[in-house]
Every structure is written in C-alpha cells, then in structure tokens.
C-alpha positions in Angstrom: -8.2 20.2 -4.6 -6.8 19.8 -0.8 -8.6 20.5 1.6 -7.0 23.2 4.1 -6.2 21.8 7.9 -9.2 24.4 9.2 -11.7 22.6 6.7 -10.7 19.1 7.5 -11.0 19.6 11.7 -14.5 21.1 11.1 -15.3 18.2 8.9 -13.7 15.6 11.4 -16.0 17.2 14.3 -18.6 17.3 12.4 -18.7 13.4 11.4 -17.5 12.3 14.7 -18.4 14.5 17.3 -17.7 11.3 19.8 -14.3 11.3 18.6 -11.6 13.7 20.6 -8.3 14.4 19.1 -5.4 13.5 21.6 -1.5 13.2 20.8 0.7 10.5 19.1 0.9 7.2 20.9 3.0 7.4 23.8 6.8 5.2 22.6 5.9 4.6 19.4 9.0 3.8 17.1 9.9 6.8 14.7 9.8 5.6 11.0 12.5 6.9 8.8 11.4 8.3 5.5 14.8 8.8 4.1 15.7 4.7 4.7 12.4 4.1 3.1 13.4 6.2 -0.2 16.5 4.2 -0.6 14.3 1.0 -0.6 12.3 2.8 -3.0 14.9 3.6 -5.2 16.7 0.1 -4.9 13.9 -1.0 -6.4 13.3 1.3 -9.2 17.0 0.6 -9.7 16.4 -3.4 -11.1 14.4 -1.9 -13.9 10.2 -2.9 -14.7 9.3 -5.4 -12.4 7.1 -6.9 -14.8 6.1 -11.0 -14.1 8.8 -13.0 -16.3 11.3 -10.3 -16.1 15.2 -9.9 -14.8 13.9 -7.3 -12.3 11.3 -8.9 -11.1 13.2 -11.9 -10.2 15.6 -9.5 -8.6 13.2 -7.4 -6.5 12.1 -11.0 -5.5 15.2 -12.1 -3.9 15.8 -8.9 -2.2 12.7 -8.2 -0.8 13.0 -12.4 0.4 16.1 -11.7 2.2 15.4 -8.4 3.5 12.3 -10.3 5.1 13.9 -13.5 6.4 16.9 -11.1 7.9 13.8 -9.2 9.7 10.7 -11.7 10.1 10.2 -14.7 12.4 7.8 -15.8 9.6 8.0 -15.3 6.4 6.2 -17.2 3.7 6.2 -17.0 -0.4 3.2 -18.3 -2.1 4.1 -19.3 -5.7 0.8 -19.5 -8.1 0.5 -19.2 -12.2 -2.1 -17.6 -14.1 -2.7 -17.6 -17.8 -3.7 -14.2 -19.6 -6.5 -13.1 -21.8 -4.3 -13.2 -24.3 -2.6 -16.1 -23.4 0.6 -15.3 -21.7 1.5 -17.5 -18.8 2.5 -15.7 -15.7 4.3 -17.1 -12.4 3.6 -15.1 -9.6 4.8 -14.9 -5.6 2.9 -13.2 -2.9 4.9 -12.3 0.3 3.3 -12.8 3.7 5.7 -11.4 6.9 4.2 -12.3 10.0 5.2 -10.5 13.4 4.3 -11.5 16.6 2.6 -14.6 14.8 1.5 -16.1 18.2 -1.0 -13.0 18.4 -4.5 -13.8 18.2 -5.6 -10.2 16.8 -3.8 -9.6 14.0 -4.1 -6.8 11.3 -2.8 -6.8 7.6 -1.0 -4.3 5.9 -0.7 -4.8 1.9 0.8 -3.3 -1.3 1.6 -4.6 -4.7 5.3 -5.2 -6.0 5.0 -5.8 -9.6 4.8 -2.7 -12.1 2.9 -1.9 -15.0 3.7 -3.8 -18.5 3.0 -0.8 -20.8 2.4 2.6 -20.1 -1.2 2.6 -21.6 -1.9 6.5 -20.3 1.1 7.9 -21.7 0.2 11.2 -24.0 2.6 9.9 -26.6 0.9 6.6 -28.5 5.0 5.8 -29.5 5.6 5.2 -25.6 2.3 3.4 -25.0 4.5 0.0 -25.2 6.9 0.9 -22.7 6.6 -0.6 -19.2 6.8 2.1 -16.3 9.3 3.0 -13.6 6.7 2.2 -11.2 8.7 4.9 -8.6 5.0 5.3 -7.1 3.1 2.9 -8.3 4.6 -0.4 -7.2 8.0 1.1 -5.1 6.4 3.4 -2.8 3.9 1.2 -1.0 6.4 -1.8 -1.1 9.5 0.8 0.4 7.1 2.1 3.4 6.3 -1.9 4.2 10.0 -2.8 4.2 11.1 -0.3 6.1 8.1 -0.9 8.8 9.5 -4.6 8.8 12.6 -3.2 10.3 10.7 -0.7 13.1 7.9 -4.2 14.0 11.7 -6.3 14.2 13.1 -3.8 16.5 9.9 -2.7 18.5 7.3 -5.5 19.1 3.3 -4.3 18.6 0.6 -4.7 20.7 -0.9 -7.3 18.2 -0.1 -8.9 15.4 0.9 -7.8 12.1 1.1 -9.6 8.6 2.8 -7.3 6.1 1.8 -8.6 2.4 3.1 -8.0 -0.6 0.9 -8.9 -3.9 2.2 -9.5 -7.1 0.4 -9.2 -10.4 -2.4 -6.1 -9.5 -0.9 -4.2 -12.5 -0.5 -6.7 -15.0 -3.8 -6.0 -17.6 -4.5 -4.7 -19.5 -8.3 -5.6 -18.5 -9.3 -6.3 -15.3 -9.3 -9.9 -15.4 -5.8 -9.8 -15.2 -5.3 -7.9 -12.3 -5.6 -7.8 -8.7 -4.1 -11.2 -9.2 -2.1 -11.5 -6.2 -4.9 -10.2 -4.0 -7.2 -12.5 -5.3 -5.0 -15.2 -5.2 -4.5 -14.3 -1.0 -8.3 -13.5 -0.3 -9.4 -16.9 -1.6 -7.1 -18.1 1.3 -8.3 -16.5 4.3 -10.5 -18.9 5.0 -7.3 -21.0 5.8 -6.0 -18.6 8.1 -6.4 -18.9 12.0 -6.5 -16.5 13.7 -8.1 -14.8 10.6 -7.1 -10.9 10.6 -9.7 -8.6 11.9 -9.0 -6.0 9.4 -6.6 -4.8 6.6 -5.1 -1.4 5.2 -3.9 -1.0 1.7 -0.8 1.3 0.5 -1.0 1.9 -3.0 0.7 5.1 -5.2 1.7 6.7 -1.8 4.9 8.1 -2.4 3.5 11.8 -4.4 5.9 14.7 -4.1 2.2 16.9 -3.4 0.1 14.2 -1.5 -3.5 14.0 -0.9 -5.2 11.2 0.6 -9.1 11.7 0.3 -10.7 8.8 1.6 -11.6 6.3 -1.3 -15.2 5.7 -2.3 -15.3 1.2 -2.0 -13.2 1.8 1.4 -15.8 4.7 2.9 -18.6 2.2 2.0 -17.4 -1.4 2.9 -15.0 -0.7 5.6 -15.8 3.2 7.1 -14.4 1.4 10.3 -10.5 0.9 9.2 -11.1 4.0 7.4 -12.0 5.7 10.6 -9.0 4.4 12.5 -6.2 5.8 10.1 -7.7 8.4 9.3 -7.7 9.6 13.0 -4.2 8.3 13.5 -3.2 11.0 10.9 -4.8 13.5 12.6 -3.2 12.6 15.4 -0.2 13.3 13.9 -1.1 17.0 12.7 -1.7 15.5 8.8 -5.3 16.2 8.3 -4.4 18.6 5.9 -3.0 16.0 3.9 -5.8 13.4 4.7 -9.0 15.2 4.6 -12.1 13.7 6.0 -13.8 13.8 2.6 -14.7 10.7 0.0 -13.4 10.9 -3.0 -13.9 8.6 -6.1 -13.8 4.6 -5.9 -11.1 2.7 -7.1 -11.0 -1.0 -8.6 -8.1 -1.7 -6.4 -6.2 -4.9 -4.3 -8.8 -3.8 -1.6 -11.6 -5.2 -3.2 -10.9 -9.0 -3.3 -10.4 -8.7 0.1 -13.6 -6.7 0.8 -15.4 -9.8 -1.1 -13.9 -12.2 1.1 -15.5 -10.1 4.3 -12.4 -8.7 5.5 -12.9 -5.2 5.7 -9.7 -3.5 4.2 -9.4 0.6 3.4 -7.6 2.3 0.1 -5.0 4.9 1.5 -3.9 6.0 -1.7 -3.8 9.4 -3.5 -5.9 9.6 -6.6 -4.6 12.5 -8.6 -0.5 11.5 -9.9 0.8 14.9 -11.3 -0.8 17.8 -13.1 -4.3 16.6 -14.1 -3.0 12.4 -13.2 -0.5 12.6 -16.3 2.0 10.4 -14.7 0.1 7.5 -13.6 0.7 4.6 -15.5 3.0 6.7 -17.9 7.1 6.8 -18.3 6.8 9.6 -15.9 6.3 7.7 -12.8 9.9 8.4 -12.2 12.1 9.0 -9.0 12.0 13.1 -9.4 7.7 12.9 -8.4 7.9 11.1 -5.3 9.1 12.2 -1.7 11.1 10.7 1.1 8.7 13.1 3.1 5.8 11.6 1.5 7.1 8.3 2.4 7.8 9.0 5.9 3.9 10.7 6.4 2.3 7.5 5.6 5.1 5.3 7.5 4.3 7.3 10.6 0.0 7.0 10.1 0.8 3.2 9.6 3.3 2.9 12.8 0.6 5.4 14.5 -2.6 2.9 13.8 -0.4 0.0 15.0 1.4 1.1 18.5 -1.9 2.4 19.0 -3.4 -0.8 19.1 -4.5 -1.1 15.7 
C-alpha cells in the first residue's frame, strides 16, 4: 500500500528533522521519459535476452554502439561461467565512464539480461518460457541509456560510471545469479579512484510505481539511500518514494555491499495485482510507463547535478 504524500513528509521530518526540503537543482538537464521508452521497447523488440541467445547478442551490439557514440570510455568485460546444471554461459558487463579524470566518482547499475523461464507464471504450461523482461531487464537498462545521452550533453560535477550487468537473472538458484555483479565487485579493488558509492535500478519501469526503501539497502548503505530518497522529494515524488523500509531483496546490490561499497536498491517490490507479473509472460510492454521511466530518470539526474 502507498503511502499518501501527507504521510511520507511527516515521516521524512520525523527521521530527519536536520534535513530541509529545498527545490530541484538549479540547471540540471531534463531527462526525457518518452526517449527512454523507445530504448525500452528497442530492446524488448530483439526478443529474451537470455545469455547464448540472438537477442542477447543483439541488445549487445546496440547498447555497444549507443555507448561508444556517447562515452569517452567505454569498456566490455567478457567472463564465462558454468551452471549448476552445467550450461556454459559467456557473459559482458558494460562499464561507461564520464568525466573519467574525476576523482569522486559514483556508480549507477542495472542488469541487461532477462529471465530464462518464467518460473512464477500461474500457468505450469508457460513455466518454460523465457520473459519479455519489459521491466525486469529493459527498464533499468532504458533510464541508463538515455542518462548516457543527458551526462554526454551536460557534464556532472563528478564522475559517473554507468554499468550494465549481465547474468543477475539467469537461475534458477542463486548461485547462478547476480553473476555480472559479482563478476564487477571482485574488481573494485582494481579500480582507482574507487567509487564512493553506488545506486541500483532494477524493475523500475511499473505503470503504478512504488519505491519503498529496500530492507539490505536501509541497513548497509542508509546513506545513498538518504541521498535519493531526498532528491525525490525534491522533486515533489515522495508520494511515490515513501520514507518507509520495506522487505529485503537478494539483488545486484549485494555483491557490491560485500565488497564495502555501499550501493542502495531503488526498485519497486510489488509487479501487478498481488506481484503476478514478475518473472511471468506478463512482463510485457502494456505494464510499464514512459512516466515511470522519466520519474526515476529525473531522481537519478537530481542526485547527480546535485553533486551526488
């Protein structure tokens, strides 16, 4: 259940009363919701993006040379990984670096890949069937593209590395998944400057959003948490990011928490009536929002012009 705007001031004041609510960031770039849905359906568009696929391999290239046309930096890290069950998977993370010569740098992440079978559909005939992935996969991956172009166009005040993990949906256990983040937080240590903090989009794209805070992110990194949650209130979107904890997800944020780089979960917990389209054939274009889109494209280009 949402919380109503009213509820989530008195909340805010409450839990911060240091904390006064000013305006948007003075110049900060708009972020377009609409040119973020068309990413978002370009992707949904090449089919499952399932490791070992057609449209993985396409979604590869494009998101490549949407990067390179954007990106004074862009990297793709190529590892394998064999299954449970024995399938052998090559993977690519995507790292786009701007303003690389920053010394404070933040990261922004979301996984590409979608899920292999949709293990949660009602139906046991259609458990087999990879999903769409319109929200789980496209719409964190569409709100980083499309932020490529606005940190191309308008520099930050620090530095930004916009990631893209591959393999966090593969399963159907957990030791395989989170692959890609996994695979990136046993780098950091490689990393210089290493990134102060990170912020993970993931299922972000709900026609009806809500964005409690998640339960690992309010306990390992209540900091970053702090920080975009304020920079949607900022905006006039508490109502749609209450300052509540909700429950805690095994998610990309976690490897990175492990590694000691704090890193908060926006991501909305509840996927239709009662979660029935999460990790079902129903995560489909017709559920998920260019407004949506645009909401947490504006938080993200708030918390960065801000100063991150």
């Amino acid at each position: 259940m949402r919380l109503g705007i009213v509820t989530a001031i008195l909340l805010i004041g409450a839990c911060q009363e240091t904390q006064v609510a000013v305006g948007p960031t003075p110049g900060r770039p708009r972020f377009d919701g609409s040119s973020a849905f068309e990413r978002l359906i370009t992707q949904v568009a090449f089919g499952p993006r399932v490791p070992g696929t057609d449209g993985h391999a396409q979604q590869l290239d494009w998101m490549v040379a949407r990067l390179d046309s954007v990106s004074p930096d862009v990297a793709v890290d190529t590892f394998s990984h064999v299954t449970t069950s024995g399938d052998s998977l090559t993977l690519f993370n995507l790292l786009a670096r701007f303003r690389p010569e920053a010394t404070r740098r933040i990261v922004l992440l979301t996984h590409w890949d979608t899920r292999p079978r949709a293990d949660q559909a009602a139906d046991s005939a259609l458990r087999g069937i990879p999903i769409p992935g319109a929200n789980d996969g496209a719409s964190g991956t569409a709100i980083l593209l499309e932020l490529a172009g606005v940190l191309a166009a308008a520099p930050a005040p620090l530095g930004v590395d916009l990631l893209f993990v591959d393999g966090e949906d593969y399963g159907p256990g957990i030791d395989d998944m989170l692959l890609g983040a996994r695979r990136y937080a046993s780098r950091l240590g490689e990393q210089d400057p290493r990134p102060v903090y990170a912020v993970l989009l993931d299922m972000v794209g709900d026609i009806d959003p809500n964005f409690v805070i998640e339960g690992y992110s309010a306990q390992a990194a209540n900091v970053v948490v702090q920080k975009v949650w304020r920079a949607a209130e900022r905006l006039g979107y508490q109502g749609f990011f209450p300052n509540r904890v909700g429950d805690s997800v095994t998610d990309d944020h976690l490897p990175l928490i492990e590694a000691g780089l704090p890193t908060a979960n926006v991501i909305d917990l509840v996927y239709g009536p009662a979660n029935g389209y999460w990790h079902t054939s129903e995560d489909r274009l017709v559920h998920v929002s260019a407004g949506t889109l645009e909401m947490v494209g504006e938080v993200m280009t708030e918390l960065i012009y801000s100063g991150g």
